[in-house]
N, C-alpha and C positions, 0 to 999 in steps of 0.2 A: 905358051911356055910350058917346060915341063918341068918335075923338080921329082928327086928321091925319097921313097918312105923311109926314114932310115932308127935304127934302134937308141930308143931312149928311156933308156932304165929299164922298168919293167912293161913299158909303153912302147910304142912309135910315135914320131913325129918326123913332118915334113917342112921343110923350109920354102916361105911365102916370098917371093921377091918383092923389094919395096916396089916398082912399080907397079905390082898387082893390088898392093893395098892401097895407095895413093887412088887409084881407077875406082876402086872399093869403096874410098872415102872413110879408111879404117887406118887407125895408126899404134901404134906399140902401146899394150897393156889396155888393149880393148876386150872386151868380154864376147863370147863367140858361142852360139847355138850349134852342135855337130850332130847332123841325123846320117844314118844309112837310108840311102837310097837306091836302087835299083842299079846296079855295074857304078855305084861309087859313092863318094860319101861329099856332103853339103856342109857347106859351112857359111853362117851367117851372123851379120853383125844379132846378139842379143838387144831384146828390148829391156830398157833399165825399168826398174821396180821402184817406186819411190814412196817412201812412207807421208803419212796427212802431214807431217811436220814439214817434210819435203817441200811437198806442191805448193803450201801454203806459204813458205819462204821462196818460192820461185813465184809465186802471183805478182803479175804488175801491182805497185801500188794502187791504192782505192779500187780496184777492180772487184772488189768483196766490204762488204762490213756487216761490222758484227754488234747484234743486240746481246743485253744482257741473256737472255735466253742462251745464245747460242755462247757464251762463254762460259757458263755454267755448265752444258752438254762438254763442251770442249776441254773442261778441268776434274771430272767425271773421273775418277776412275774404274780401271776396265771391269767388267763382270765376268767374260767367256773369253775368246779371240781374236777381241778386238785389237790389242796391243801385238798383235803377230803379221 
């Protein structure tokens, strides 16, 4: 498939045909990594970032438990860059 770079604002952009994103496994208002490469430029799904509150609300239940110890670390707060 081919598509236009065409002007957008003070940018370019190009239009994705949906069935190049469906193939992609990428859908509207997805987050995208763009590097220059070599005769052309990449674009890839980004990987998400997820903070400890995150991961810990995605944990299958009981897959983790938590001792007193570790709820004290866990209610801590931050000293440097841990909260970034």
């Amino acid at each position: 498939m081919k598509t236009l770079i065409r002007k957008w604002g003070n940018s370019a952009g190009a239009i994705i045909p949906a069935a190049v994103l469906e193939q992609a496994g990428m859908k509207l208002g997805d987050k995208l990594d763009i590097e220059a490469v070599e005769g052309g430029i990449l674009l890839r799904a980004a990987k998400p970032v997820y903070t400890l509150d995150e991961l810990l609300a995605r944990s299958p239940e009981g897959s983790f438990e938590l001792d007193d110890e570790d709820r004290e670390w866990l209610n801590t707060k931050p000293v440097g860059k841990e909260g970034e």
